[in-house]
N, C-alpha and C positions, 0 to 999 in steps of 0.2 A: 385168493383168486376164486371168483366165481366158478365160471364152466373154462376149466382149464385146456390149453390146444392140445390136439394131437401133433404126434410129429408126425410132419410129413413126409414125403418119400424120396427127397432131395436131402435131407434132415437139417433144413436151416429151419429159422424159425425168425421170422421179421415181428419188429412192434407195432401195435396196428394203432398207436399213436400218430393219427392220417397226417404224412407231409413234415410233423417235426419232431420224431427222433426215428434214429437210423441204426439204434442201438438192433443187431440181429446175433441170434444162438445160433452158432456150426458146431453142431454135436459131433462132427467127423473133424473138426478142427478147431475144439472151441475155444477163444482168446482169452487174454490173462483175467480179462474182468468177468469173463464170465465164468472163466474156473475160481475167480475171490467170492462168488457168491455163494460155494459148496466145500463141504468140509474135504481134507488134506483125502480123505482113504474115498471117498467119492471121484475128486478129481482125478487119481491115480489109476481107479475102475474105470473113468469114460476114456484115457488118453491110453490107456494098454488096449483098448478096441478090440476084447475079446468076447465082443456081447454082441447080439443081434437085434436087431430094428424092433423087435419086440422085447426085449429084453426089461423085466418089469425094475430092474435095478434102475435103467436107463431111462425110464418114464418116468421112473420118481426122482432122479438127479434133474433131468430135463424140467419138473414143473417146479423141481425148487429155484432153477436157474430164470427162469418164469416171472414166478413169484416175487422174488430177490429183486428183479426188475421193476416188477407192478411197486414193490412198496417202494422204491426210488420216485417213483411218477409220484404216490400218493405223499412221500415228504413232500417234498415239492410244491404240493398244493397246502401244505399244512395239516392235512389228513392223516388221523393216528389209526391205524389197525391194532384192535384188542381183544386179545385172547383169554377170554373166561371159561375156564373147563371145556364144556361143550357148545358154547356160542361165542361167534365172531362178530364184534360192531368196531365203528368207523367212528370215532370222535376229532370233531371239527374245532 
């Protein structure tokens, strides 16, 4: 993920895949898929809700749950994300 969102102040988070998918993050309620996209001791931090809107644990659950998603879209298109040390490319 490029420039990653903020959450916002409602703390959902919609795909901005325009018009066809509807997949959205509710960090105050988030659903079984998007608790499958973070690890067991992450999931268990967002749903015990003992953190605040700033909460930097919960920005970085949040952009992996993000992310999780972005690379769902990028199979889909047949698009590999590759991670080499300190650079990320896209092989088609």
């Amino acid at each position: 993920m490029f420039n990653p969102p903020a959450i916002s102040a409602n703390m959902l988070w919609h795909c901005s895949i325009g018009g066809t998918c509807l997949y959205t993050i509710n960090l105050c309620a988030p659903s079984d898929a998007n608790l499958r996209s973070i690890p067991q001791d992450e999931a268990i931090y967002l749903l015990e809700k003992q953190w605040k809107t700033n909460d930097e644990q919960v920005c970085m659950i949040f952009h992996e749950m993000v992310n999780a998603h972005w690379e769902d879209h990028l199979k889909e298109l047949d698009i590999r994300h590759v991670d080499q040390g300190d650079t990320v490319s896209y092989s088609f």
